[in-house]
C-alpha positions in Angstrom: 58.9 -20.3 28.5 60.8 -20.6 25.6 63.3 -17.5 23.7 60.9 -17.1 21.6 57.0 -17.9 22.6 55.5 -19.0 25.5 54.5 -22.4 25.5 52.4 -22.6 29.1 49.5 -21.3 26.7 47.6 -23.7 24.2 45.6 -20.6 22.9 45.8 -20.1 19.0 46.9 -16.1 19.5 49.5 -17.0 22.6 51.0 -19.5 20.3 51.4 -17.1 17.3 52.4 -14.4 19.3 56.4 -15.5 19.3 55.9 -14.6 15.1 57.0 -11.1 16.0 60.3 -12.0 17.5 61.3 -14.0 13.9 60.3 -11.2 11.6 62.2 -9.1 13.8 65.0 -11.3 13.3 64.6 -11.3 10.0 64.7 -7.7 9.6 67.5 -7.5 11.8 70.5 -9.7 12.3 71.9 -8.6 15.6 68.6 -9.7 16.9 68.4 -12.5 14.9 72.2 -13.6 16.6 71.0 -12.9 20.1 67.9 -15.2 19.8 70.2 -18.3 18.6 72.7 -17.1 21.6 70.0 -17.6 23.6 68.2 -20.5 22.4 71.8 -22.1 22.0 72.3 -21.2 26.1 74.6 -18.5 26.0 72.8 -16.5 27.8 75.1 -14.6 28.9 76.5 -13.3 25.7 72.6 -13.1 24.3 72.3 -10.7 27.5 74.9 -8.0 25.8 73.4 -8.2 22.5 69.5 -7.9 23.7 71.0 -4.8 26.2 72.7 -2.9 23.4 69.5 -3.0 21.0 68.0 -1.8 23.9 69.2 1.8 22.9 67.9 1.5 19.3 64.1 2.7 20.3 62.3 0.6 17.4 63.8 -2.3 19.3 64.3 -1.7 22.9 60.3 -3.5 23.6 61.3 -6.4 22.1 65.2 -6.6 23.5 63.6 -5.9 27.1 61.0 -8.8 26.6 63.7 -11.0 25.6 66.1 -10.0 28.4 62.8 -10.6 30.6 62.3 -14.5 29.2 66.2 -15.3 30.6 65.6 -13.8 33.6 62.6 -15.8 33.9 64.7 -19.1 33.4 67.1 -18.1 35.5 64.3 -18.1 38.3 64.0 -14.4 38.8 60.9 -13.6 38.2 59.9 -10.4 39.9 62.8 -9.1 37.7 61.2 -10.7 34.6 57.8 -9.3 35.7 59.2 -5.9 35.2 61.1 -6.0 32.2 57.9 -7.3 30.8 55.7 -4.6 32.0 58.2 -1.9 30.4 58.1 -3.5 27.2 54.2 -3.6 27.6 54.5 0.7 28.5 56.6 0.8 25.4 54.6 -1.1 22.9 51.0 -1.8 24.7 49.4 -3.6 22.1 52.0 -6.5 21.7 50.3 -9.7 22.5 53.5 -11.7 23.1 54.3 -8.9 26.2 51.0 -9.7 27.7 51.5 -13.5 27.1 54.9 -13.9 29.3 53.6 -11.3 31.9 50.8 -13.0 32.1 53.0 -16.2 32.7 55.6 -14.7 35.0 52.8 -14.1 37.6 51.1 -17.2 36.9 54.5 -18.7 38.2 54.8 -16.1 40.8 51.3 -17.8 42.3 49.9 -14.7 42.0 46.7 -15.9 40.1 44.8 -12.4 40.9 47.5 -10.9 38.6 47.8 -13.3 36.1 44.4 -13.0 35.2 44.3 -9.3 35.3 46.8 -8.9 32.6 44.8 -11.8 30.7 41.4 -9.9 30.6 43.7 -7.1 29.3 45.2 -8.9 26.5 41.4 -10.4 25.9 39.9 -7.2 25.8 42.5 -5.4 23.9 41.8 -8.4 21.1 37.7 -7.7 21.3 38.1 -4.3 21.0 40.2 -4.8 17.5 37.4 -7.6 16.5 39.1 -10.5 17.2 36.5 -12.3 19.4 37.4 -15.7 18.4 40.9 -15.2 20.0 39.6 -14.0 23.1 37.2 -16.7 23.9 40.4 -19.5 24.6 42.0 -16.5 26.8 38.9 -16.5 28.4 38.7 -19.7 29.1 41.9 -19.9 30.8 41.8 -16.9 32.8 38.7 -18.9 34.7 40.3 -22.2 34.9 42.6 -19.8 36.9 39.7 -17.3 38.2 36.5 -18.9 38.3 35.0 -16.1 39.4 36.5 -13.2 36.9 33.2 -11.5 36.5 35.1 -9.8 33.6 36.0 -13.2 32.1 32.4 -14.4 32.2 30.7 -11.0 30.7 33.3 -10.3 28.3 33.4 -14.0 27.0 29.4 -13.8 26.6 29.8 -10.3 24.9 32.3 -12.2 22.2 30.1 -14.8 21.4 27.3 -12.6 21.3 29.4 -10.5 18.5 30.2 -14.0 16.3 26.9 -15.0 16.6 26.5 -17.7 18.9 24.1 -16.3 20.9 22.7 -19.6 22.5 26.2 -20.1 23.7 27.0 -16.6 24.6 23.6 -16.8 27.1 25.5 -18.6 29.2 28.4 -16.8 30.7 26.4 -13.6 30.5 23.9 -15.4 32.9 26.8 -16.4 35.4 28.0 -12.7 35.5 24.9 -12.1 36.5 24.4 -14.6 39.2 28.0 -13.2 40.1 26.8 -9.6 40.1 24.0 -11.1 42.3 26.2 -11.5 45.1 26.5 -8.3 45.4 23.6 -6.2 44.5 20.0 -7.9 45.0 18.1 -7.1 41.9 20.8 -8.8 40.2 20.3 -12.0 42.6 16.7 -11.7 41.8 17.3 -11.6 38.0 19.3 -14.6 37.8 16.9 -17.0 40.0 14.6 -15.9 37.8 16.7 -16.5 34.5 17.5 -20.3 36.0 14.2 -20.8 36.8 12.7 -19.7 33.1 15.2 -21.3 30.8 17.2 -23.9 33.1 15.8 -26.7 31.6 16.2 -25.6 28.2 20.0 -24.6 28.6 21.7 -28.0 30.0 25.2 -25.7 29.6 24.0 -23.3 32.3 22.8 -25.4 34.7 26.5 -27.5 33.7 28.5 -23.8 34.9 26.4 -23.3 37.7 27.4 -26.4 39.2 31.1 -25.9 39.4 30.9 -22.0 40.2 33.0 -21.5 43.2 31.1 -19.8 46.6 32.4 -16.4 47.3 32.3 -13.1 46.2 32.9 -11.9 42.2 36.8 -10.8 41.6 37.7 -8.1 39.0 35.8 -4.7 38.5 32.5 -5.0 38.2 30.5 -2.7 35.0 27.2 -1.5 35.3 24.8 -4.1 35.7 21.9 -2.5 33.0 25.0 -2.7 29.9 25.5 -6.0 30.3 22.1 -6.7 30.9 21.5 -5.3 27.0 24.0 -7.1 25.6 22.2 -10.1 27.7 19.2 -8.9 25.6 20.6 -9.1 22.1 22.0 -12.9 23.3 18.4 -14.1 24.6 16.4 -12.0 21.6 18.9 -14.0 18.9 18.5 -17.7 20.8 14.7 -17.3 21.0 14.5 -16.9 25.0 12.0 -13.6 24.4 10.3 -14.2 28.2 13.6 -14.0 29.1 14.9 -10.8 27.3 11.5 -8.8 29.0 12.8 -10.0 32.4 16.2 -8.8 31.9 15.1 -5.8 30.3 12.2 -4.9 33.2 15.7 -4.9 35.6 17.7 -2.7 32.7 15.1 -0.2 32.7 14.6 -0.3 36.6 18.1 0.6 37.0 18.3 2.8 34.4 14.3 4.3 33.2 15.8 6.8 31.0 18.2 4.5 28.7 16.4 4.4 25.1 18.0 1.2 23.5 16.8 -0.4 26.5 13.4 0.8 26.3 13.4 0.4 22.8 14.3 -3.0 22.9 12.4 -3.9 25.7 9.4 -2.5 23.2 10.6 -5.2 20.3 10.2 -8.0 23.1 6.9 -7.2 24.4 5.5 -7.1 20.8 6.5 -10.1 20.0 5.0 -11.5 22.9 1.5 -9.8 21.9 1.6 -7.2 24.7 0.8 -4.2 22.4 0.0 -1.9 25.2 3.9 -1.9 26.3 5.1 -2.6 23.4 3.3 0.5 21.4 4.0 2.9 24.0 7.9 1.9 24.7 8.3 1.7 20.8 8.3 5.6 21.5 11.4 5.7 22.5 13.0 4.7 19.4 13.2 8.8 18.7 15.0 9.2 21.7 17.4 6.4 20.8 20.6 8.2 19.2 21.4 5.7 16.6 18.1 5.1 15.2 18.4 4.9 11.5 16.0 7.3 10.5 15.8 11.0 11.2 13.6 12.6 13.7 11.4 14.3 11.6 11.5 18.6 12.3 7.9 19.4 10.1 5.8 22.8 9.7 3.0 21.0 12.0 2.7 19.8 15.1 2.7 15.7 16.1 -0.3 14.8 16.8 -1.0 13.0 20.1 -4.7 12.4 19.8 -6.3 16.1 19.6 -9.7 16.5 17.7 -8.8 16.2 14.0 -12.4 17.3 12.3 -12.0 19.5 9.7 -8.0 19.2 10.3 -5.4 18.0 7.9 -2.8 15.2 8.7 -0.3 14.2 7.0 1.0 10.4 7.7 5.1 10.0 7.0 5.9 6.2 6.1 8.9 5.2 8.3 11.8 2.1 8.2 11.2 -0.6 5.3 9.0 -1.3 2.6 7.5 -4.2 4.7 6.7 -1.8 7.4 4.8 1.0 5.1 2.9 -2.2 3.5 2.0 -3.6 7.0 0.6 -0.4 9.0 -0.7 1.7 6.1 -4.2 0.4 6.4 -3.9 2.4 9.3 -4.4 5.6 7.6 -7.8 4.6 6.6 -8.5 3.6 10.2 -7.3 6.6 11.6 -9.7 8.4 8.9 -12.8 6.1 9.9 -12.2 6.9 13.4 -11.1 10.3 13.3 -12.8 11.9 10.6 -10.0 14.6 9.9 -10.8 16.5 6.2 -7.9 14.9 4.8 -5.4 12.2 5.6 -2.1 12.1 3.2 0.4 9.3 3.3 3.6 9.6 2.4 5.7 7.0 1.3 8.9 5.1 -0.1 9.0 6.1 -3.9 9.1 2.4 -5.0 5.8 2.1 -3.2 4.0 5.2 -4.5 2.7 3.6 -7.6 1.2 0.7 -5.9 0.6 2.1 -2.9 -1.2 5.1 -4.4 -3.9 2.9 -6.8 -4.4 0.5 -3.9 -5.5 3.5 -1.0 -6.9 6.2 -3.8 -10.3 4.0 -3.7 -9.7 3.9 0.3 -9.5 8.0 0.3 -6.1 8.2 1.2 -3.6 10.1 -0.9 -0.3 8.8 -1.5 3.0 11.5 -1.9 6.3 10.5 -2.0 9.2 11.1 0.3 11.5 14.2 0.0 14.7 14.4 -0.3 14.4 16.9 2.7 13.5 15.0 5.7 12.3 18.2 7.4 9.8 19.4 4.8 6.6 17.2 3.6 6.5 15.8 0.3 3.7 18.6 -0.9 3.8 22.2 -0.7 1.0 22.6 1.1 -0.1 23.1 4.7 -0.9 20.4 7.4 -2.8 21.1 11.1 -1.0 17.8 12.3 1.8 15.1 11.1 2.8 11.7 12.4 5.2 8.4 11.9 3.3 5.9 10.5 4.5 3.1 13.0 3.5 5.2 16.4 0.0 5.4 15.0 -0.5 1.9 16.6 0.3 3.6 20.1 -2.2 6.6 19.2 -5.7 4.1 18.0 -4.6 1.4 21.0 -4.0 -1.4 18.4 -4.3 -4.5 20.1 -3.9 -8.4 18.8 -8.0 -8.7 18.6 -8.0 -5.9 16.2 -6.0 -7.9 14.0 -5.9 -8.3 10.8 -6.3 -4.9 10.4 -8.3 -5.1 6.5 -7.5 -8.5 4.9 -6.9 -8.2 1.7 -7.2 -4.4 1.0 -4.7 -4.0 -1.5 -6.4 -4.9 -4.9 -5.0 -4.2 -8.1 -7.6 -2.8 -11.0 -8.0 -5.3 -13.9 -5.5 -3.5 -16.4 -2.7 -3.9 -13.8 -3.7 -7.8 -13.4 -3.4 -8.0 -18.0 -0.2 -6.7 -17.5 1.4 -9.1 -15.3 -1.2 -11.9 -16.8 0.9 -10.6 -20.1 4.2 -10.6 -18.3 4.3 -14.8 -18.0 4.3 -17.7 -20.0 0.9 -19.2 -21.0 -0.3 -21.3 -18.5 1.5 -25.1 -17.9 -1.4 -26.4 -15.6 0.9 -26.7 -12.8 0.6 -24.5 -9.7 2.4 -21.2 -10.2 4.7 -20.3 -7.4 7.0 -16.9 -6.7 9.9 -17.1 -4.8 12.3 -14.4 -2.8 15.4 -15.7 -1.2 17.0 -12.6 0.0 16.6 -8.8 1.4 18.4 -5.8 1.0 21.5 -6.2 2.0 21.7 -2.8 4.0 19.5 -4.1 6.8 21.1 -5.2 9.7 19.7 -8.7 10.2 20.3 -9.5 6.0 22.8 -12.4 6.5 20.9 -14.0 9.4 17.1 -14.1 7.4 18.6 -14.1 3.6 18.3 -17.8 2.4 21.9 -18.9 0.8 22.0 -19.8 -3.0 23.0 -23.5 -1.4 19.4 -24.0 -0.1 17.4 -22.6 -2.9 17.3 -26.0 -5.1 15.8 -27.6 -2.0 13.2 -25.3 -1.7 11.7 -25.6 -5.3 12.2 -29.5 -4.5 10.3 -28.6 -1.5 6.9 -28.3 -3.5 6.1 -30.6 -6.1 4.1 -30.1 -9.4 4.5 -26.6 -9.3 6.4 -23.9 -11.7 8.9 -21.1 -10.1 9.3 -17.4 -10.8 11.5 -15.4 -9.5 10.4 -12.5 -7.7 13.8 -11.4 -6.6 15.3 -7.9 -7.2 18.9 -6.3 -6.0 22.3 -8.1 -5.9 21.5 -11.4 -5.0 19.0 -11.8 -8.7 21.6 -12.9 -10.3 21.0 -16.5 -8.2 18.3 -17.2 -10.7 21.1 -18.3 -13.7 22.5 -21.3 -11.5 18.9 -22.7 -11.7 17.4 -22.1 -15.4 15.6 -23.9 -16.9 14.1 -24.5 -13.0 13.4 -20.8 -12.5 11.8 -17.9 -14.1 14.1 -15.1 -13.7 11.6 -12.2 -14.0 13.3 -9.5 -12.3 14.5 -7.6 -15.8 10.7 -7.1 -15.8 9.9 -5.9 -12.0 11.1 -1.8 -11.8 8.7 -1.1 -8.5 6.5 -2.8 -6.1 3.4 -2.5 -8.8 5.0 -4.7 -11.2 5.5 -7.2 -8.2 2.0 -7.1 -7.6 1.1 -7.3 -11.0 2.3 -10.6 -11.2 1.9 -11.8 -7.6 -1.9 -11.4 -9.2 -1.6 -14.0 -11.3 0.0 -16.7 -9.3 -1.2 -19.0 -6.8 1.3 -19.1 -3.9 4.2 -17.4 -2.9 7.5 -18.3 -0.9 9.2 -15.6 0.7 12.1 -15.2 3.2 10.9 -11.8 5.3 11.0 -9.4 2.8 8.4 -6.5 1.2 7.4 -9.0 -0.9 5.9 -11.4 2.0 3.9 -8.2 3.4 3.2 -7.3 -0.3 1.5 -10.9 -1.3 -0.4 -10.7 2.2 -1.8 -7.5 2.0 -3.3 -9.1 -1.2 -4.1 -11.9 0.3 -2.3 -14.2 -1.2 -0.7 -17.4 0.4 2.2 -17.5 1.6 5.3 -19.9 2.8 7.0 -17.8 5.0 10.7 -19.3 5.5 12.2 -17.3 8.7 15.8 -17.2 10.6 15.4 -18.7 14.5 15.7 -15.2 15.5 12.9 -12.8 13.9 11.5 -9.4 14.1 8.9 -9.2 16.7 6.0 -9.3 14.1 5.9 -12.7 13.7 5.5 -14.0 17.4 6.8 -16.2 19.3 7.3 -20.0 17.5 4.0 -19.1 15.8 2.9 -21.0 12.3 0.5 -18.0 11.7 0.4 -14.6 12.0 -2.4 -12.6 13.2 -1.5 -10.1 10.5 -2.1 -12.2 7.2 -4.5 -14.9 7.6 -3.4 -16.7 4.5 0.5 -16.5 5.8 2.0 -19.9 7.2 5.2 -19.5 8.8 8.3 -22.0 8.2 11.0 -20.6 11.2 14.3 -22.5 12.2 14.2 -24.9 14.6 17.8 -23.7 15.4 19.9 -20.9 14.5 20.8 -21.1 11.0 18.6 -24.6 10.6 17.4 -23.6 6.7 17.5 -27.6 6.2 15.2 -28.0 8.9 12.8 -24.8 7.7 12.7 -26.5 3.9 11.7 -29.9 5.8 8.8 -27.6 7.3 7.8 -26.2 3.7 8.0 -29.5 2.4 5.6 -31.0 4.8 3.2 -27.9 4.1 2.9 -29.0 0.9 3.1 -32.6 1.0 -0.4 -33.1 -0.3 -1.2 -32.0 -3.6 -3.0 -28.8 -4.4 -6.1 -28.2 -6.0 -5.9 -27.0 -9.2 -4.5 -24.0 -10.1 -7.0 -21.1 -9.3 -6.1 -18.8 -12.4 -5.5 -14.8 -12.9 -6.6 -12.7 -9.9 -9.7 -14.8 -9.1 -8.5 -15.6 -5.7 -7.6 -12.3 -4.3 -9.5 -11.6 -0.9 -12.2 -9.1 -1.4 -11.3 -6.2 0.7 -12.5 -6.2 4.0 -13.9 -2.8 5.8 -11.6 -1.4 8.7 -12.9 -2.9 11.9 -14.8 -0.2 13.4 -15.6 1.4 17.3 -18.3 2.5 18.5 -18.2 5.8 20.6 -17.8 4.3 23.8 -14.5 2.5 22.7 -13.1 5.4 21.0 -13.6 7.2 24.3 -11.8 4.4 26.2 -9.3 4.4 23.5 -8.5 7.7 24.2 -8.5 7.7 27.6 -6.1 4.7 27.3 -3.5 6.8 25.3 -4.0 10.0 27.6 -2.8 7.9 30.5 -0.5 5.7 29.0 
């Protein structure tokens, strides 16, 4: 231990944490003479100045941690333990104080200690965002306490937060197993975990071998929290099989927590059980920090009473991919329903689009107040509901999929208009591209493709001509490729103008954006270039989606593998195309809503009374 750091660490923060003591002494030059009396060996005369800055309070911490590191050489290090835990009472977030207490006790052989005041100085790090210099701290503390059930949850919770969520699986799988020792469903978890993804995770198997018998040391939390942060690692790293079974535990211990259950909802989705997955997505009103409001309307939800003769009014919830993707199922719910009227309310960058396409469907279109607690008429509804829980109210299953190919058809004056909107035709197949979301939305930087792999992807396809279909900040991408790329978006104001030229083109690339949902609901193809770790809709490793026929899915092999997702497109499109198809000859014809016959409605219902 040195006057001024600590050197038994090699830990990027423990090593930096001796700055303090030189920008003390540069401040102030008594302290800066007792630290060369010190480091010089005159210790004693270094112990007289550190004692009498002891009584100036913005330097008595630092003067007693210093008076601690020459006790420390001089061998006495209980006393050197407690000058460095009253510098720690005086100034507790001072890594350096943690760093030589931490060492003191590590000397001492009292390992228990030593890494107690680690996890501190670990957590105390997290909790201001610095997970990458925890993880080394980590990493000591169980080369000294391999079985610091703290160490291993809070080291998984830290990778988790910088987005290494393969690697972050692992120690949150050991805390587990650790937790196991002590309470069974935890035990039974964890075989189950090993058995499920073992093979696929060498670096579990790899801790598992060298964790010590014996009981787990440190305080142990509440197994369900770790288990949802446990969740967020498997979900990210692709292990959704795994996420339900840690979940099923989470909610076992815990039925009433709504992230769990909400999350739990996303999994089973994704795996194609609807009939969880529709029911638990409930919960996501319960959950306090769901972005959107819980709606307070003049009208009761409707849970599946007779609606003949009744008026309901449909509220579009979450993103413009999700109105686009359930709204057929306002017509449904008409078809099977038969209420007098069914309105729709929507995004207003939808209502143009949105309200041509479902007018010839009998489906009105209104636009979202500003109020979230008042409808987006004045007028008077028997019944309202969220858009997305209408899949829990008609029992939508994966056979009822997709729901009406190809129902969103533009009339022929909307088609001129974007026909009007390109260049005359090259003979080459025309192609739209969109690289990148909304920026607001949690999972942007994961499923946004980086300006660095957008030249690969229009070398990806040959014999083809790019437009840009992009809107919002990231537009502006289009410059670095002119000449390459058809920057169209001082022409695209709302979603119609998108469709108006997605109309007239023969294939479209998307990253998952409105714009993939808006191509597919008209049936156009489309590349769909996806992170590792995706919303539920698109399944699990799936090149297809039950949802759009005509969508072929491009996802990473790894996280953050766009290379290898560009590699996929490329080979998609390897041989060449037939010739280009034209305006909007191509467009699906619409498809009717699939319909049920009276006995299935009645099951339906009864499925939804008892569910």
């Amino acid at each position: 231990m040195s006057g001024s750091n600590n050197g038994d660490f090699s830990i990027p923060v423990v090593e930096r944490s001796g700055d303090v003591l030189m920008e003390i002494g540069r401040r102030v030059p008594a302290f800066a003479q007792g630290l060369q009396l010190q480091s010089s060996g005159r210790t004693a005369e270094a112990r007289q100045v550190f004692l009498q800055l002891t009584e100036r309070p913005e330097l008595t911490a630092p003067s007693l941690h210093q008076l601690g590191v020459m006790a420390a050489y001089e061998g006495d290090n209980l006393r050197a333990a407690g000058l460095f835990e009253h510098a720690l009472k005086i100034e507790p977030g001072e890594t350096l104080y943690y760093c030589s207490l931490g060492t003191v006790f590590e000397r001492m052989g009292d390992l228990p200690r030593a890494a107690g005041i680690m996890v501190n100085l670990a957590v105390m790090l997290q909790t201001r965002g610095q997970h990458a210099d925890a993880i080394p701290l980590y990493r000591r503390i169980l080369a000294l306490s391999p079985l610091n059930y703290s160490a291993w949850v809070n080291m998984g919770t830290g990778l988790a937060w910088m987005g290494q969520s393969r690697e972050a699986v692992v120690p949150l799988i050991v805390g587990v197993i650790l937790f196991g020792r002590v309470l069974p469903e935890a035990r039974d978890l964890g075989k189950l975990l090993i058995e499920e993804i073992g093979d696929r995770l060498p670096e579990l198997t790899a801790a598992l071998a060298t964790l010590p018998e014996g009981m787990p040391d440190g305080r142990l939390e509440r197994l369900e929290e770790v288990l949802q942060t446990l969740d967020k690692a498997l979900r990210t790293a692709g292990f959704i099989d795994a996420t339900v079974m840690a979940l099923d535990v989470a909610l076992k211990l815990a039925p009433g927590n709504a992230l769990a259950r909400w999350n739990h909802s996303l999994a089973c989705l994704a795996r194609g059980d609807f009939a969880t997955g529709w029911a638990d997505y409930e919960w996501r009103w319960v959950w306090d920090q769901f972005p959107e409001p819980r709606r307070i309307l003049a009208a009761s939800q409707w849970r599946g009473e007779e609606l003949a003769g009744k008026r309901i009014y449909v509220w579009g919830e979450q993103g413009f991919g999700d109105i686009l993707q359930f709204a057929p199922l306002a017509r449904i719910l008409m078809d099977r329903h038969a209420p007098a009227e069914v309105v729709l309310e929507v995004s207003s960058p939808l209502v143009g689009i949105l309200g041509i396409a479902l007018a010839r469907l009998g489906i009105r279109v209104v636009s979202r107040p500003d109020n979230p607690h008042r409808f987006g008429v004045e007028e008077a509804f028997d019944y309202h509901i969220p858009l997305l829980s209408l899949p829990h109210m008609l029992s939508l299953r994966v056979p009822d999929l997709p729901l009406m190919p190809g129902w969103l058809v533009l009339p022929e004056e909307q088609v001129a208009r974007g026909r009007d909107l390109l260049p005359p035709p090259s003979g080459k197949r025309r192609i739209g591209v969109v690289w990148a979301g909304r920026p607001q939305h949690s999972e942007d930087a994961r499923r946004s493709l980086p300006l660095a792999h957008l030249g690969a992807v229009l070398d990806a396809i040959p014999d083809a001509e790019w437009f840009s279909l992009q809107v919002g900040p990231r537009a502006g991408d289009a410059l670095a490729f002119k000449g390459r790329l058809h920057d169209l978006s001082p022409q695209l104001k709302d979603f119609i103008d998108t469709a108006a030229i997605i109309a007239n083109l023969d294939h479209v690339v998307a990253v998952d954006t409105g714009v993939g949902h808006l191509a597919g609901c008209m049936g156009k193809p489309v590349s769909l270039l996806l992170a590792h770790s995706v919303d539920w809709r698109w399944g699990i490793g799936d090149t297809t989606s039950p949802w759009y026929p005509n969508h072929r899915i491009h996802r990473q092999p790894a996280l953050g593998d766009w290379p290898g997702v560009i590699a996929s497109l490329r080979a998609e499109h390897a041989q060449p195309a037939a010739a280009p198809q034209g305006a909007a000859a191509d467009v699906i014809p619409p498809a009717e809503p699939k319909r049920r016959g009276a006995s299935s409605r009645r099951a339906a219902a009864k499925e939804v009374a008892e569910s």
